[in-house]
C-alpha positions in Angstrom: 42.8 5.6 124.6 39.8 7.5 122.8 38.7 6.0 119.5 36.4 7.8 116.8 33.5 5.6 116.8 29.7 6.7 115.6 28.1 4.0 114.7 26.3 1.1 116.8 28.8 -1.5 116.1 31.8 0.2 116.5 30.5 2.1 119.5 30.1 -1.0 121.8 33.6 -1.9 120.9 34.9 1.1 122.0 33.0 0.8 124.8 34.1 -2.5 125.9 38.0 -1.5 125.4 38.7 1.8 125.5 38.6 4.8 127.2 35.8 6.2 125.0 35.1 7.8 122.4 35.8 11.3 119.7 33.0 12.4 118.0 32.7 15.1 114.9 29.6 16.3 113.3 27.2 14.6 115.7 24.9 16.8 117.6 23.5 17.1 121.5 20.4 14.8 120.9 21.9 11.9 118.8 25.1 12.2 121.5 22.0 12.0 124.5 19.7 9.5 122.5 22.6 7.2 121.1 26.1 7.6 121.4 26.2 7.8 125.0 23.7 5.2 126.2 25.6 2.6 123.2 29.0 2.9 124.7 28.5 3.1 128.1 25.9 -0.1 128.2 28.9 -1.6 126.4 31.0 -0.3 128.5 29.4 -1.6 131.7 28.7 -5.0 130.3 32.5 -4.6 130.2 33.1 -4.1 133.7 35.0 -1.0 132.5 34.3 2.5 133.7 32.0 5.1 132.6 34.0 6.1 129.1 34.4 9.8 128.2 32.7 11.2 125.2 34.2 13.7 123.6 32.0 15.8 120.9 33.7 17.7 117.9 31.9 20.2 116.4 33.3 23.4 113.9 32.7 26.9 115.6 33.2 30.0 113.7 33.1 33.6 115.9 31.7 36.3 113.4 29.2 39.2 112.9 28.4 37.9 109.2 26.7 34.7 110.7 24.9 34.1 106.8 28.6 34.5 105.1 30.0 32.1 107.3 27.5 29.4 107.6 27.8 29.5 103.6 31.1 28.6 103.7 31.4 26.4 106.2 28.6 24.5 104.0 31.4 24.7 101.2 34.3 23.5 103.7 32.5 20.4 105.2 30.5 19.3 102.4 32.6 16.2 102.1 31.0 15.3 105.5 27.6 15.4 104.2 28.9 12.4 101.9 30.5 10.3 104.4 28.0 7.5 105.6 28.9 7.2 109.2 28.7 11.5 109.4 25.7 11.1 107.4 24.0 9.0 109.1 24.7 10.7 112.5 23.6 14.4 110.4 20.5 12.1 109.7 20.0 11.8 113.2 20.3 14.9 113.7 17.4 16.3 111.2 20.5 18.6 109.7 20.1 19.0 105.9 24.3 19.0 105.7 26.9 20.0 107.9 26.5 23.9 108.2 23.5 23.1 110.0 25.2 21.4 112.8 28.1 24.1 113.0 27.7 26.9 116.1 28.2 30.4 114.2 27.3 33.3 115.5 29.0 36.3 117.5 31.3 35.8 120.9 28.3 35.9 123.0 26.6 33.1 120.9 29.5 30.3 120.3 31.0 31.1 123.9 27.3 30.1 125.3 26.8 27.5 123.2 31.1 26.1 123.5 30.7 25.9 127.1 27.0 24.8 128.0 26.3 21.9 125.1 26.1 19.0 126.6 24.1 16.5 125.8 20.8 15.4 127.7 21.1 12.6 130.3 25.4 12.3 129.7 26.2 10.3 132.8 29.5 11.7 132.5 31.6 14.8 131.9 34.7 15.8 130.2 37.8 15.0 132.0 39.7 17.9 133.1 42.0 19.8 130.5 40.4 17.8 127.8 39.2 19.0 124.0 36.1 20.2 124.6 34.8 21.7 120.9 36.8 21.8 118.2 37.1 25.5 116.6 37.4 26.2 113.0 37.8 30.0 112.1 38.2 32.5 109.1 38.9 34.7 112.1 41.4 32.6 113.9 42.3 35.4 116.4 39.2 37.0 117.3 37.9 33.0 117.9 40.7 32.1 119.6 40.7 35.2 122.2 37.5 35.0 122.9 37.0 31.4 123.7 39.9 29.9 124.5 39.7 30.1 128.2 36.2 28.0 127.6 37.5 25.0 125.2 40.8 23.8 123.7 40.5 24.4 119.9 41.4 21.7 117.2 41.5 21.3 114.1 40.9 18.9 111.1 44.2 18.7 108.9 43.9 21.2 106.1 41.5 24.1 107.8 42.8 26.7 110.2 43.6 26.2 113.8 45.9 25.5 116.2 45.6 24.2 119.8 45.1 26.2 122.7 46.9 24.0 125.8 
């Protein structure tokens, strides 16, 4: 069982009785710095194995890298609002939401879908698992060009579908 924690509190919890954990709109060093070393201390302290961390973020696959990153400000704006995705933006240095989002062309969001990892993980995904959530105006052209990298998700409401 995975569990969306992001904060401190609720990420030694999940430590201590879960699997692990799904993350959205929290970045490389705040996964490396924080997430990671919180639940698996908690998780050891536990006597439960090393949990999984799995890190959502919003992709988009496009030559008009200024057009998108505009609206994906627009489409996760609420996020910017949200204390715990605040706070983990915060973290981050990221002025909002579109600041944390990969967008560029194939070359770009492949590179960054299949190498971000955050520093120091003592773990890795578990085989066949969500690796990056992909959100899309250009749901084909995203889709056939990264899906044999990452399983796409997506939030109720945007575009997507899943790739396994």
């Amino acid at each position: 069982m995975l569990v969306a924690a992001l904060g401190p509190q609720m990420l030694k919890l999940t430590g201590s009785r879960t699997d692990g954990t799904i993350t959205w709109m929290t970045g490389a060093a705040t996964l490396g710095s924080f997430t990671v070393p919180t639940i698996s201390e908690a998780a050891e302290a536990a006597g439960r194995p090393t949990p999984h961390v799995v890190a959502g973020m919003p992709i988009w696959v496009t030559d008009d890298v200024d057009a998108a990153r505009a609206q994906a400000a627009k489409t996760f704006e609420i996020y910017g609002q949200l204390p715990s995705c605040r706070a983990m933006l915060d973290r981050e240095g990221c002025a909002g939401p579109a600041d944390l989002a990969i967008i560029g062309d194939e070359a770009t969001c492949r590179g960054a879908s299949t190498s971000w990892q955050p520093p120091a993980s003592p773990t890795s995904p578990p085989p066949n698992s969500p690796r990056t959530p992909t959100i899309a105006n250009e749901p084909e052209r995203s889709w056939a060009r990264c899906s044999d990298s990452m399983t796409a998700v997506s939030p109720a409401g945007l575009p997507g579908r899943s790739l396994t």
